[in-house]
MIZA-771290 format. One record per residue (C-alpha): chain; x, y, z. Coordinates in steps of 0.5 Angstrom, whole numbers, plus 2048, in hexadecimal, padded with zeros to 3 digits. Layout:
N
<'A'; <X; Y; Z>>
...
// end
This chain:
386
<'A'; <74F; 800; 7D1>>
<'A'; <74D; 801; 7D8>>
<'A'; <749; 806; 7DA>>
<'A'; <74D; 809; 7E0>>
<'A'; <74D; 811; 7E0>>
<'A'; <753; 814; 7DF>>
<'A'; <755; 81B; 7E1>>
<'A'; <759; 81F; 7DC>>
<'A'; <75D; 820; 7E4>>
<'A'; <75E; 81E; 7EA>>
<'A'; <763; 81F; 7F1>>
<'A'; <768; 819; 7F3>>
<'A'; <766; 819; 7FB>>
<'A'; <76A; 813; 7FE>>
<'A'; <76C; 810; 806>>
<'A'; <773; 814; 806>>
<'A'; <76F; 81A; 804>>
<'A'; <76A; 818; 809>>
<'A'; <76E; 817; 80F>>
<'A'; <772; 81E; 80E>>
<'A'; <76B; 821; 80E>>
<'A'; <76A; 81E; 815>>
<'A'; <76F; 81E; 817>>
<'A'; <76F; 826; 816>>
<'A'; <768; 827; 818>>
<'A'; <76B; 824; 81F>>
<'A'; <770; 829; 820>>
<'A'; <770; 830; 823>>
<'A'; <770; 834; 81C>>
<'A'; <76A; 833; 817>>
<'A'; <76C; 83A; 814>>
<'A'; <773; 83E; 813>>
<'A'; <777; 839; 816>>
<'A'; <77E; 835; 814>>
<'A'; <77A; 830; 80F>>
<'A'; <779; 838; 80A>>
<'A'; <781; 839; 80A>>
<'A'; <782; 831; 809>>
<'A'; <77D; 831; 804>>
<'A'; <780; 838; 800>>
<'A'; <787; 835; 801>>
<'A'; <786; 82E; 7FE>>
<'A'; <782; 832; 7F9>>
<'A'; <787; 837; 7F7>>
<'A'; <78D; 831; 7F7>>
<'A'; <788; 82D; 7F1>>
<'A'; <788; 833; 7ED>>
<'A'; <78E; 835; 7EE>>
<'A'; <78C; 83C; 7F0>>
<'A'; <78F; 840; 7F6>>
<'A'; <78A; 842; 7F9>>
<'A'; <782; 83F; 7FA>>
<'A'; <77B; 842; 7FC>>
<'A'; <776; 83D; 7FE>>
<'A'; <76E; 841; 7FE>>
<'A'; <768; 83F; 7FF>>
<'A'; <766; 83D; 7F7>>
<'A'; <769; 83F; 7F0>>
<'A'; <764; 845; 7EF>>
<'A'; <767; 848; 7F6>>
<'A'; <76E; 847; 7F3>>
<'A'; <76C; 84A; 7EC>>
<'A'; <769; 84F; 7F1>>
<'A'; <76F; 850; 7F5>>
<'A'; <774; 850; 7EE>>
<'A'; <771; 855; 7EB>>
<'A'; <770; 859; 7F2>>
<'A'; <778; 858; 7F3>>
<'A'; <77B; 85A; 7EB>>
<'A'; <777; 861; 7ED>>
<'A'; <772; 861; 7E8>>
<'A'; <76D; 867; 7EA>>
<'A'; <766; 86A; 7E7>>
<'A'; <768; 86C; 7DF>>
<'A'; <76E; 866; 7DF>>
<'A'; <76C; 861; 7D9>>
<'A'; <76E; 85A; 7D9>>
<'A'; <76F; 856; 7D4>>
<'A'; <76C; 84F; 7D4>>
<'A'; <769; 849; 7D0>>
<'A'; <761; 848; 7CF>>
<'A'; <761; 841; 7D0>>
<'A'; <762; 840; 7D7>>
<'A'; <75E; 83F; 7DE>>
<'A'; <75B; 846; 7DF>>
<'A'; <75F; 846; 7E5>>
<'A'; <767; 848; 7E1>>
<'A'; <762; 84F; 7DF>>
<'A'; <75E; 851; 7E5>>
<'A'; <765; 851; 7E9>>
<'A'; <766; 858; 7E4>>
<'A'; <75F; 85A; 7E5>>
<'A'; <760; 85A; 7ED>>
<'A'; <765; 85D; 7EC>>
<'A'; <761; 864; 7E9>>
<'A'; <765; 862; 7E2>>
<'A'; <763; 85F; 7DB>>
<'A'; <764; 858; 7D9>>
<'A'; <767; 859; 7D1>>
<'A'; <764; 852; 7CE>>
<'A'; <76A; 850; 7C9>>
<'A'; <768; 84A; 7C4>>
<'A'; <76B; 842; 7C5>>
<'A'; <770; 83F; 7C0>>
<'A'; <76C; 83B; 7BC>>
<'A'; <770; 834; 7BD>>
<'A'; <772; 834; 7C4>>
<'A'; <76C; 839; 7C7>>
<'A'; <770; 83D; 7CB>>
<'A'; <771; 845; 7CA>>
<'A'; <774; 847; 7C3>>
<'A'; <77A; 84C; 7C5>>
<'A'; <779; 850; 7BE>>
<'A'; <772; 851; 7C1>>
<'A'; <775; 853; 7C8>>
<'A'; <77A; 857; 7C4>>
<'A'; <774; 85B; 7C0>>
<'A'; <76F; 85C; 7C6>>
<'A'; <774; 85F; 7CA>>
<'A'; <774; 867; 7CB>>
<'A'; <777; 86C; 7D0>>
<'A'; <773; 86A; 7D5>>
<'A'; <774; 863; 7D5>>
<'A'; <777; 861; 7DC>>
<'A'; <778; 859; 7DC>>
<'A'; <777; 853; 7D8>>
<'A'; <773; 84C; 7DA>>
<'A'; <775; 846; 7D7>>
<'A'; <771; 840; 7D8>>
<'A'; <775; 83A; 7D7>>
<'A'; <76E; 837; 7D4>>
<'A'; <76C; 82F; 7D5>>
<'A'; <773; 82F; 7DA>>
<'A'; <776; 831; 7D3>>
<'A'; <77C; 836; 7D4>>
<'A'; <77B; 83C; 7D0>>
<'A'; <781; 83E; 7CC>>
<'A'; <786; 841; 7D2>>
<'A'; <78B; 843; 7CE>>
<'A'; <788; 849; 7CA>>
<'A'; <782; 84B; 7CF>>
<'A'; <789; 84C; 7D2>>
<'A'; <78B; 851; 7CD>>
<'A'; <785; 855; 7CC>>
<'A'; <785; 856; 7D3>>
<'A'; <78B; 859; 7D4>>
<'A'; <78C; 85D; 7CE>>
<'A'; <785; 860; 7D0>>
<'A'; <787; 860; 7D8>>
<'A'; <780; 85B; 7DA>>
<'A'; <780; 856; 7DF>>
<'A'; <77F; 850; 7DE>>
<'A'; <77A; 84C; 7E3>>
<'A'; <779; 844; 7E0>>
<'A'; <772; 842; 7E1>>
<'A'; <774; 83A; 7E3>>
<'A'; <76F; 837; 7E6>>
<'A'; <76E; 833; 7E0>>
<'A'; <776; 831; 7E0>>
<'A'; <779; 82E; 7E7>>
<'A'; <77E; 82B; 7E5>>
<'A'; <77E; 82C; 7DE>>
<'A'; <785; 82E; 7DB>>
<'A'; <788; 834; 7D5>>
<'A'; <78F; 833; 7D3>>
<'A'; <791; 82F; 7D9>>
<'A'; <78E; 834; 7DE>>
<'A'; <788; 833; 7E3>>
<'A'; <782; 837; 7E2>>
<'A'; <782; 83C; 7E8>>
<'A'; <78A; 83D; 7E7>>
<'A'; <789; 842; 7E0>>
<'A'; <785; 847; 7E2>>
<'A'; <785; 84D; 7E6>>
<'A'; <780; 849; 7EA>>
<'A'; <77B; 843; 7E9>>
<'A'; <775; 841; 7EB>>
<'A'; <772; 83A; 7EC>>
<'A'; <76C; 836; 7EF>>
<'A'; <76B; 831; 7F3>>
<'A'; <763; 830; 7F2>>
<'A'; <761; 828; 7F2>>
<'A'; <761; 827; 7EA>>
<'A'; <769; 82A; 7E9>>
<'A'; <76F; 826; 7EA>>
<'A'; <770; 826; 7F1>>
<'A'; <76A; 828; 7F6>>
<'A'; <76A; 82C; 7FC>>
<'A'; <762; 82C; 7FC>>
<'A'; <762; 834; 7FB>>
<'A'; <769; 837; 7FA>>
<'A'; <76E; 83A; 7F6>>
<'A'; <775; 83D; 7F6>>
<'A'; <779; 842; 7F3>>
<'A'; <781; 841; 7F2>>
<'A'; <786; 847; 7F0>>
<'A'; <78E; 848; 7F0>>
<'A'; <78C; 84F; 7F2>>
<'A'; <78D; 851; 7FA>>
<'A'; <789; 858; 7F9>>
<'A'; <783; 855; 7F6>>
<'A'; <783; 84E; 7FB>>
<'A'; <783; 853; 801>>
<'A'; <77D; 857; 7FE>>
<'A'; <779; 850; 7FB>>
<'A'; <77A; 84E; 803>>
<'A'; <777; 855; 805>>
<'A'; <772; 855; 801>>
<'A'; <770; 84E; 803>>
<'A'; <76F; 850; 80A>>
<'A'; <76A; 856; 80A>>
<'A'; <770; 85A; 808>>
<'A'; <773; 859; 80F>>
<'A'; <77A; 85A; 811>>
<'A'; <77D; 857; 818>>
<'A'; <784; 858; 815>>
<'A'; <788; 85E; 81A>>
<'A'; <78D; 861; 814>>
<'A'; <786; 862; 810>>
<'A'; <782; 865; 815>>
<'A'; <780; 86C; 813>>
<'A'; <77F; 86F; 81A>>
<'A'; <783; 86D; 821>>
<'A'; <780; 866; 824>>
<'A'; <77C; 867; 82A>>
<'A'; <77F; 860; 82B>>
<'A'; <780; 858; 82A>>
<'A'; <777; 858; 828>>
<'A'; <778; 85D; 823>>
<'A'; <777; 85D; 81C>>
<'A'; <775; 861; 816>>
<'A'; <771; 861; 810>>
<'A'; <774; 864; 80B>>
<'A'; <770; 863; 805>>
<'A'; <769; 860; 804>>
<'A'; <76A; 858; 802>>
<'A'; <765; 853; 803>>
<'A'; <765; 84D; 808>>
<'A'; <768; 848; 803>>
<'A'; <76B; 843; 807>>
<'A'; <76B; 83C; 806>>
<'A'; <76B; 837; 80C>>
<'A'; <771; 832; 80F>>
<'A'; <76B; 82D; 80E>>
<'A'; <76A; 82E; 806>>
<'A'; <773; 82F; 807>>
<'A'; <773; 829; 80A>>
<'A'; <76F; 825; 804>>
<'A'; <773; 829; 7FF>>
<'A'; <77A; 827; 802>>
<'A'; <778; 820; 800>>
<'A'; <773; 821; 7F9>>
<'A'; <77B; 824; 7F7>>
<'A'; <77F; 81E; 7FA>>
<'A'; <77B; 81A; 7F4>>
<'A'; <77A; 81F; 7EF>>
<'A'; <780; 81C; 7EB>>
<'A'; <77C; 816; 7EA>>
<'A'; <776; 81A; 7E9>>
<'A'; <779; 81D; 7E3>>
<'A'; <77B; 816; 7E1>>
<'A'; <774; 813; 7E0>>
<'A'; <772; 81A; 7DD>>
<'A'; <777; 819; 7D7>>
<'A'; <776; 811; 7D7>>
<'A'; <76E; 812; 7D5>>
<'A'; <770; 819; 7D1>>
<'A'; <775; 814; 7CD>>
<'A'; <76E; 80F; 7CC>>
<'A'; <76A; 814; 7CA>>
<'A'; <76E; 817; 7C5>>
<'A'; <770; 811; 7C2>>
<'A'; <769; 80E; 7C2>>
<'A'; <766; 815; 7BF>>
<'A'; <76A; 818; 7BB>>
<'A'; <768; 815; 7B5>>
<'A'; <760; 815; 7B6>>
<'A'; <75D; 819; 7B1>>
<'A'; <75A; 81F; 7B4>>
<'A'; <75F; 81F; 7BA>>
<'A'; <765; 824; 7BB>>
<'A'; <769; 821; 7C1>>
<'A'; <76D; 827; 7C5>>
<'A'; <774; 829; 7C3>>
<'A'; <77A; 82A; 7C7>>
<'A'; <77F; 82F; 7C6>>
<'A'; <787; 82D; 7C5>>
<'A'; <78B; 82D; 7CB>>
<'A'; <784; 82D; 7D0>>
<'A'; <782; 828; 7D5>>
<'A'; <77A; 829; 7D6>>
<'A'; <777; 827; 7DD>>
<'A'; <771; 826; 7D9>>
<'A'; <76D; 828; 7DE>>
<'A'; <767; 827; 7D9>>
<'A'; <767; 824; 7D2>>
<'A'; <763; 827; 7CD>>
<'A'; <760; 825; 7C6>>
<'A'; <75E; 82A; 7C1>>
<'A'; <759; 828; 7BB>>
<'A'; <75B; 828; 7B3>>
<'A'; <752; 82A; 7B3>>
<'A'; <754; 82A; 7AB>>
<'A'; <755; 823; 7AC>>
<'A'; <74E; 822; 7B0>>
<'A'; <747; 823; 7AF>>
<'A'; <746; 826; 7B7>>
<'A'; <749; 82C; 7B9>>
<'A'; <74B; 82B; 7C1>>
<'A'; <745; 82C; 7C5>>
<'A'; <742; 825; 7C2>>
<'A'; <749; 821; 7C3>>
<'A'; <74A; 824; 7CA>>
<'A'; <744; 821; 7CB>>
<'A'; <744; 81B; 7C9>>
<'A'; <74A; 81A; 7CC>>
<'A'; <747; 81C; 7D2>>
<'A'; <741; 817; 7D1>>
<'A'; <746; 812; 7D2>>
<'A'; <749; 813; 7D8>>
<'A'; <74E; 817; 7D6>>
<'A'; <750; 81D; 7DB>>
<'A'; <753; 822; 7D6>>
<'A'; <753; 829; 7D6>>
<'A'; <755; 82F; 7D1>>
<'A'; <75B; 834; 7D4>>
<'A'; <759; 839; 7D4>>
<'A'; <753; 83F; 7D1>>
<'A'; <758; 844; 7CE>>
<'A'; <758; 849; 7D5>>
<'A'; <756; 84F; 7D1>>
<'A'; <750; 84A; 7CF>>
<'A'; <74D; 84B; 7D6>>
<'A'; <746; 84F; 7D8>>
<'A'; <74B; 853; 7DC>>
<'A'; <751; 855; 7D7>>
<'A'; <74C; 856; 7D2>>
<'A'; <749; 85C; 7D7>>
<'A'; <74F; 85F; 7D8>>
<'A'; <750; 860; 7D0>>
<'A'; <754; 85A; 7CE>>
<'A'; <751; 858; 7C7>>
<'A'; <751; 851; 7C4>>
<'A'; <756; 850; 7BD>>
<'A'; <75C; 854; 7C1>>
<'A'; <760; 84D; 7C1>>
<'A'; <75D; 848; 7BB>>
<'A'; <762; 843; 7BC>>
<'A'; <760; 842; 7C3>>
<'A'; <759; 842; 7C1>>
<'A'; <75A; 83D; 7BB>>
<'A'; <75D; 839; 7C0>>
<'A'; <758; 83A; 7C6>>
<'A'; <753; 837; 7C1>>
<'A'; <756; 830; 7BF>>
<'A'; <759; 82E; 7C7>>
<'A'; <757; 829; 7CB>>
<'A'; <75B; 826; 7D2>>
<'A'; <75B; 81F; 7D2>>
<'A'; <75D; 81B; 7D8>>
<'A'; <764; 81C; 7DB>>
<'A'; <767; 81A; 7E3>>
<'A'; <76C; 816; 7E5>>
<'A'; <767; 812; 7E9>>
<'A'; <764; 80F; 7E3>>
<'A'; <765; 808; 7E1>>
<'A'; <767; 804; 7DB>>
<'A'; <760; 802; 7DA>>
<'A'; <75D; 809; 7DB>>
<'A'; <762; 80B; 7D6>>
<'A'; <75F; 806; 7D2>>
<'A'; <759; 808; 7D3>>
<'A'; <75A; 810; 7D1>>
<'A'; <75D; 80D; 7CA>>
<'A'; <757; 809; 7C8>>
<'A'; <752; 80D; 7CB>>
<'A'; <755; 813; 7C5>>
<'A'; <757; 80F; 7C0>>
<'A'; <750; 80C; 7C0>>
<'A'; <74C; 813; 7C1>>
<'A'; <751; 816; 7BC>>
<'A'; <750; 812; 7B6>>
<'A'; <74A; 811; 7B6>>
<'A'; <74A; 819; 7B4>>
<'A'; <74E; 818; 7B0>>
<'A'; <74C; 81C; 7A8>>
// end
């Protein structure tokens, strides 16, 4: 074994993204020019949905979605607790209340027969979080959003790429939120995207983005005073992306079907390799899914070890191993537990919480690194091994 570090995560970055960047950088549009539109088209193609959003990064999409499916102060949201906290702080800026819904123990995504026992009449939207890249079951979160009139916003900055049933992430939902930050499967630095078939909540994610600015004559409120006019309608955020971070995008979306590829390629590795090691639950994937496998996590059998997750993540980490734990139950954090969230509301979630770890994962990795990885844990597992 060497003793390389190696991260749980890392951006691709090569000369073609390189060039598109400089290239842009000397232009006469850093900000709000053609490479945006360009970006959102290519965008809404990939995922076959009709219309595209690019914004400054995930938590603004998040942000922006809730704003635009109207949730309001006394709304409720229902939403999982294994996520970053960014999928629930969206519904907390919003004067709302994040409803924690338990995960399914096999795939870890939200459980439907807890979202159907967590809703009430005040219940407003759901927020699916296709966990890991791994697409949560459509079909029937479907369902239970139409018998009891939700929207529908798909948390999918884990799943770029991914498919349900033959369909793309981005193209089910009422709207989809994804991420562009360094470690997820395309990279625009900082950056996200909404995606939505709906005209009415394009237009009002577009306005939101843009300090709740309209320069669209047949929406103006009051007569123009002339060509400089515009007006500010609502109160939006400066949430824009740039055409420097669009231009990168434009070219980390040309190689994302290889990326994908690679991911599937270690993922099948890793499985294989893992799957009948004592102590050790590989992930599941559900029929008729394609996971984009943004991360790829291991969950300890602790029954079957003489450590608990602290001390393996530990020793992992002394061998250079960059693994990581996604994610502390959101309700976990100092801030919901001011707000009165208590713990034991979602014990799969919690259980699952305990035995976790991410172990590295990114299409730029080696054959000898994936290597690495592989011996590294055996090696450390075993030897806590009852």
């Amino acid at each position: 074994m060497t003793d390389e570090f190696i991260p749980y995560g890392s951006q691709w970055i090569d000369d073609h993204d390189i060039e598109a960047v400089v290239e842009t950088l000397k232009s006469d549009y850093l900000t709000t020019g053609p490479k945006i539109k360009e970006f959102e088209n290519k965008f809404a193609n990939y995922v076959d949905s009709k219309y595209a959003v690019a914004i400054a990064n995930g938590t603004a999409a998040l942000h922006a979605a809730v704003y635009a499916a109207g949730i309001k102060e006394g709304d409720e949201v229902i939403t999982t607790p294994i996520t970053f906290a960014a999928t629930a702080n969206s519904v907390l800026y919003r004067n709302a209340k994040p409803i924690f819904a338990d995960i399914d123990p096999k795939t870890y995504n939200i459980s439907l027969k807890s979202i159907e026992e967590k809703i009430t009449d005040k219940t407003k939207a759901i927020i699916p979080v296709h966990y890991t890249g791994q697409p949560c079951e459509m079909d029937d979160l479907i369902e239970i959003a139409s018998k009891n009139n939700l929207i529908i916003i798909e948390d999918g900055a884990h799943a770029i790429g991914a498919t349900y049933k033959d369909k793309k992430i981005g193209s089910i939902g009422d709207m989809t939120t994804f991420s562009f930050h360094p470690v997820k499967n395309i990279t625009t630095g900082e950056g996200g995207m909404i995606t939505s078939d709906s005209k009415e909540l394009y237009d009002k994610l577009m306005q939101f983005r843009t300090h709740g600015i309209t320069k669209s004559k047949s929406n103006y409120t009051n007569l123009s005073h002339g060509p400089w006019y515009h007006e500010q309608q609502e109160l939006g955020y400066n949430y824009r992306i740039t055409d420097i971070q669009a231009a990168l995008g434009i070219t980390q979306l040309e190689k994302l079907d290889k990326f994908l590829s690679r991911r599937r390629e270690i993922v099948d590795i890793y499985n294989k390799e893992f799957k009948d090691i004592k102590g050790l639950i590989i992930p599941e994937q559900l029929e008729n899914t394609n996971s984009a496998w943004h991360i790829y996590v291991l969950q300890l059998e602790l029954e079957k070890l003489n450590a608990d997750r602290k001390k393996i993540f530990e020793a992992l980490r002394e061998k250079n191993l960059g693994v990581n734990v996604h994610y502390i139950p959101v309700y976990f954090h100092p801030y919901y537990q001011s707000l009165g969230y208590k713990k034991g509301i979602c014990p799969n979630a919690e259980k699952l919480y305990e035995r976790i770890i991410t172990i590295p994962l990114y299409p730029k990795m080696s054959d000898q690194q994936v290597n690495e990885v592989i011996l590294r844990i055996i090696n450390t597992i075993t030897k806590f091994q009852k």
